[in-house]
C-alpha positions in Angstrom: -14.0 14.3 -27.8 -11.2 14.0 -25.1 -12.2 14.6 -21.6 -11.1 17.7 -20.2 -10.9 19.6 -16.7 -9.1 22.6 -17.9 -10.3 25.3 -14.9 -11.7 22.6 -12.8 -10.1 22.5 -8.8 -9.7 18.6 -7.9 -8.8 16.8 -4.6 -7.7 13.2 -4.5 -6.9 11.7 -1.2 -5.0 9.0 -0.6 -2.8 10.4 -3.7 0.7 10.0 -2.7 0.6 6.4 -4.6 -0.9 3.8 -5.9 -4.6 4.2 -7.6 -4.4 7.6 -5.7 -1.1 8.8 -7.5 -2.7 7.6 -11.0 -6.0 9.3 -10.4 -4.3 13.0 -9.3 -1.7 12.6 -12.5 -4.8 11.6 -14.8 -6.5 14.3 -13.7 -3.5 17.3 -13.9 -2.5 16.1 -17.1 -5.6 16.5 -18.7 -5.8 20.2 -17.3 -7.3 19.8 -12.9 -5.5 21.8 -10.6 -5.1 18.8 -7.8 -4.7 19.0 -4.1 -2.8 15.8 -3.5 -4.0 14.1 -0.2 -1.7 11.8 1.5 -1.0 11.3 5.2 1.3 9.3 4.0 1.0 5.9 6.3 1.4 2.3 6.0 -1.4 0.1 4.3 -2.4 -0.7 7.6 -2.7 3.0 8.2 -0.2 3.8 10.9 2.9 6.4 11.1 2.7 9.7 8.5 4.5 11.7 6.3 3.8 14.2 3.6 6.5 13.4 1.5 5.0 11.1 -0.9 2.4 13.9 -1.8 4.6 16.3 -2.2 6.4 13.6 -4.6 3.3 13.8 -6.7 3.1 17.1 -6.6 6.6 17.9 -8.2 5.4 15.1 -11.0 2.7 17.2 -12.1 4.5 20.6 -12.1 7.1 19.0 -13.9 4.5 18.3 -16.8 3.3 21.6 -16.7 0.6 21.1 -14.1 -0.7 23.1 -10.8 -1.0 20.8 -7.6 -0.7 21.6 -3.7 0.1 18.7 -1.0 -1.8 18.0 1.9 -0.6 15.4 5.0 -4.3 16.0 6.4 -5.5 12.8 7.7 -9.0 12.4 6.0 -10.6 11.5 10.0 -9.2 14.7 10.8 -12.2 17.0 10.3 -10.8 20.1 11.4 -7.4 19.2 9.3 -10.1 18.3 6.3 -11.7 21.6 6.6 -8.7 23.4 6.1 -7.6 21.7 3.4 -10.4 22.2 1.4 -10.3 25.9 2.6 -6.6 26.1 1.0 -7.5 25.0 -2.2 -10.5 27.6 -2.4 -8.0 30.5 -1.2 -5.5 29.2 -3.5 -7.7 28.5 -7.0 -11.0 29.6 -5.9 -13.1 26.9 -6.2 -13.3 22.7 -5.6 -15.3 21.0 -8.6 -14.2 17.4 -8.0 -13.5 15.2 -5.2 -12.2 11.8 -5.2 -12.5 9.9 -2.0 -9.6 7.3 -2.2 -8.4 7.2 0.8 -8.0 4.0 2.6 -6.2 1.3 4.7 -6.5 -2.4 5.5 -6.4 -4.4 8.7 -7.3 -7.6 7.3 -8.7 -10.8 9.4 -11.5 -13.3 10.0 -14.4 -11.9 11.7 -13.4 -14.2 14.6 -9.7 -13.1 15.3 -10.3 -9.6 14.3 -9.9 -6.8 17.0 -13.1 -4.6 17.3 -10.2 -1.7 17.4 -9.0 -2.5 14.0 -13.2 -3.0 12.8 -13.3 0.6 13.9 -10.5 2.0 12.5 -11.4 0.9 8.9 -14.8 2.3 9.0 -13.1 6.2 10.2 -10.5 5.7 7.5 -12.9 4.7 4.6 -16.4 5.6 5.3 -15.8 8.7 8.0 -13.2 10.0 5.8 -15.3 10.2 2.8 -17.9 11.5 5.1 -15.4 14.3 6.1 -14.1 15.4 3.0 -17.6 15.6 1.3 -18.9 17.4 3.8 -16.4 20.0 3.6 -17.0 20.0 -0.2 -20.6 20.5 -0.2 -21.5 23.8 0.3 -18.8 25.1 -2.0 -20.3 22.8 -4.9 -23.6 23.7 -3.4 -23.0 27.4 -3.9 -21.3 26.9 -7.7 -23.7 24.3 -8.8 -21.5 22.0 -9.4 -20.0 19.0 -7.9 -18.4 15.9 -8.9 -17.7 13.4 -6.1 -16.4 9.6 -6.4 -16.6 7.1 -3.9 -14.0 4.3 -4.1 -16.1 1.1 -3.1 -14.8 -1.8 -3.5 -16.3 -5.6 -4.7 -15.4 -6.6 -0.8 -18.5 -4.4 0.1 -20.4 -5.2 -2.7 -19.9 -9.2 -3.2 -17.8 -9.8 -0.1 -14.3 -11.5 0.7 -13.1 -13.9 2.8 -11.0 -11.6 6.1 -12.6 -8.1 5.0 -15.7 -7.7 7.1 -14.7 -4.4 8.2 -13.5 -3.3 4.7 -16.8 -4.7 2.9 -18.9 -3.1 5.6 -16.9 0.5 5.0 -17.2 0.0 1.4 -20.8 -0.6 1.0 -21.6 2.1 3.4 -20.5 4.3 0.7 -22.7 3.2 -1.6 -25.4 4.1 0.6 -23.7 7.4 1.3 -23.6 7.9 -2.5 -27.3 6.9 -3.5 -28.7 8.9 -0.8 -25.8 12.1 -2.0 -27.0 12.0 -6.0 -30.7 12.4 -4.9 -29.5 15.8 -2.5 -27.0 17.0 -4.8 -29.3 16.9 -8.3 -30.8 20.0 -8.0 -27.4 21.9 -7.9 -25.7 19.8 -10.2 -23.7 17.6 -8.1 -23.1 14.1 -9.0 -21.8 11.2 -7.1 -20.6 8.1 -8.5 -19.1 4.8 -6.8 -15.8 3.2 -8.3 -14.8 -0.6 -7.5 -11.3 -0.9 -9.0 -9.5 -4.1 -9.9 -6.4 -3.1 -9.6 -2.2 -4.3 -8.1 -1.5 -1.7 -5.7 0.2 -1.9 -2.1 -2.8 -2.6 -1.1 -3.1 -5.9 -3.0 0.3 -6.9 -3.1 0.7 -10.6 -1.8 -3.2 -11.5 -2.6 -3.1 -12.8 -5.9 -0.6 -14.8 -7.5 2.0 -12.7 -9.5 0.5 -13.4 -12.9 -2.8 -12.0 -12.1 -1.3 -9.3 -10.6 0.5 -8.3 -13.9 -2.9 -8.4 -15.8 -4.1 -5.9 -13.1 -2.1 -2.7 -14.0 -3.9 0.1 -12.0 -3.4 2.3 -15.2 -6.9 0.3 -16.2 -9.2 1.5 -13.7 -8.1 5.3 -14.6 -10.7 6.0 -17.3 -13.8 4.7 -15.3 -12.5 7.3 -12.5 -12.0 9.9 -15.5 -15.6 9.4 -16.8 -17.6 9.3 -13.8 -16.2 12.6 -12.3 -16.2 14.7 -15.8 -18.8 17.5 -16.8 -21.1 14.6 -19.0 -20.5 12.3 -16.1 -23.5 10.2 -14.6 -25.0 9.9 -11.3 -25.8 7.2 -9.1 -23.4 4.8 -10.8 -21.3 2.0 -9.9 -19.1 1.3 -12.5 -16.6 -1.8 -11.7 -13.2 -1.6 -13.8 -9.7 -3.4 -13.8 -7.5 -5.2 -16.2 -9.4 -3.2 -19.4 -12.9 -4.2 -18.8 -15.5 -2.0 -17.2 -19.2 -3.3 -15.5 -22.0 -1.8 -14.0 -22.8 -2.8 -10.4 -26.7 -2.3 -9.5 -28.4 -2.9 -6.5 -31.7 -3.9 -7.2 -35.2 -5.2 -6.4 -36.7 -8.3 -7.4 -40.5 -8.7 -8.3 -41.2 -10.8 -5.5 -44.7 -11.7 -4.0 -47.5 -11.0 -1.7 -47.4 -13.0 1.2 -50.5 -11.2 3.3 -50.5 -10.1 6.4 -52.5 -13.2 8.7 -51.3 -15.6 10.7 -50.3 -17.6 7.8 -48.2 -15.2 6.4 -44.2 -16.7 7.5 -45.2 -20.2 6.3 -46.5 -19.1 3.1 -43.3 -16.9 2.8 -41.1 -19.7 3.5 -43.2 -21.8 0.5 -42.4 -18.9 -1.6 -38.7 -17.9 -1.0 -37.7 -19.2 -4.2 -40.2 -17.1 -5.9 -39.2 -13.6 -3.6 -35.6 -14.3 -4.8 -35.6 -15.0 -8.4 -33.9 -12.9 -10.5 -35.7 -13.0 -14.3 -37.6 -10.1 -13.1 -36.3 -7.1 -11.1 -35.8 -3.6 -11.2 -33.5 -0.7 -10.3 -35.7 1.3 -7.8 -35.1 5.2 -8.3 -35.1 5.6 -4.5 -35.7 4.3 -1.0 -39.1 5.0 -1.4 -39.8 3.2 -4.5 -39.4 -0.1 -3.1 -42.3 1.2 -1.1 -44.6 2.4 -3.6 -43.5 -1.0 -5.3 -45.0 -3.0 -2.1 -48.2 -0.5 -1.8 -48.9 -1.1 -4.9 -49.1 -4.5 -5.1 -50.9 -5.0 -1.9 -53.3 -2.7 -3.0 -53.8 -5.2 -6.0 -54.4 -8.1 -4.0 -56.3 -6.5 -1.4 -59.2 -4.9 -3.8 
């Protein structure tokens, strides 16, 4: 059955190209009124214009579609606010939310500026932060709520000169595992996305042939899926050039180490055994790691 979002209210930021662009077209064309969010910078974030949002926007009325621009800047909380507040006055509602948004300042920990370490965190983590908070109580109230979280495989596997991009993207996840648990009971699911994809963004990175195999048109579906009516929760889904993985973060078995004066040297004797992989698990929450460690001291301790 194909996925539809006829009477569904979406807002993509970071929509005026790219990934962004892709995800606001997929969306209208398949029936999503879309607020197209775009300050409408360079990668590296600087200058503004709304222009290449409202360029979107006149591609999806062309095809028949509804879509409103907004030049709000997403670590503009006030400007965020409002935005949200337009498309509710406008269409009455906001079902879907796809945080996008984002800029680079590439470097090696060493040579990078603390400014430009900042900067990337307010663009990709605060700005998240900002538009789902303004989206939450409107889902909330409705009882429903689909939010994506771009993340990135710099946050979740790292990359060489993207310490403050990795540390931004895998603060989403965080944001995201935490934001399922608070948002089941009202029907609000939030996802994470780590796209694969030739974009500005990674124009220059990879040789040209890769870059051919990585069409951005490929990570589409995976955003399509995971913000629809059936869509999951709690997942990372990894996509680009037609294939599609899950991303987990999970807990190993491990082992009991005690708690005397022995305890670091018999940990050290059994790192290899703490880290192996054969057996682990997918904890359900924070606190299952927790009940995980209770439990087996409570074992070894009888």
């Amino acid at each position: 059955m194909p996925i539809d979002f006829k009477d569904r209210v979406a807002i993509v930021t970071g929509a005026g190209g790219g990934l962004g662009r892709l995800h606001a077209l997929a969306l209208a064309a398949r029936g999503a009124k879309v607020v197209v969010n775009d300050l409408g910078g360079a990668v590296d974030g600087s200058g503004g214009s709304a222009t290449a949002a409202e360029a979107v926007v006149a591609e999806i009325r062309a095809g028949g579609g509804q879509a409103m621009a907004s030049a709000a800047s997403v670590t503009d909380y006030a400007a965020v606010q409002a935005m949200v507040q337009q498309a509710v006055d406008a269409w009455g509602r906001v079902d879907i939310l796809v945080n996008n948004a984002g800029i680079l300042r590439d470097k090696s920990f060493a040579k990078m500026e603390i400014e430009d370490f900042r900067l990337v965190l307010d663009v990709h983590l605060m700005g998240a932060v900002h538009c789902t908070k303004a989206v939450w109580p409107h889902m909330n109230a409705q009882k429903y709520g689909r939010i994506l979280m771009t993340t990135s495989s710099s946050g979740l596997y790292g990359n060489f000169g993207q310490s403050n991009y990795g540390a931004a993207k895998m603060a989403l996840v965080g944001l995201m595992q935490t934001l399922s648990i608070e948002g089941a009971k009202n029907n609000i699911h939030v996802n994470c996305l780590a796209p694969t994809a030739a974009t500005r963004m990674t124009s220059g990175l990879m040789p040209e042939a890769v870059l051919a195999a990585l069409q951005p048109e490929a990570v589409v579906p995976a955003m399509l899926v995971l913000v629809a009516q059936d869509a999951p929760s709690r997942t990372i889904l990894c996509a680009g050039a037609g294939s599609v993985e899950a991303a987990h973060i999970t807990l190993s078995d491990g082992s009991w180490i005690g708690m005397d004066a022995q305890a670091d040297e018999r940990l050290q004797a059994k790192l290899a055994e703490v880290v192996d992989t054969t057996r682990f698990q997918v904890p359900g929450s924070g606190a299952a790691q927790g009940a995980h460690e209770i439990g087996r001291a409570s074992r070894e301790l009888r």
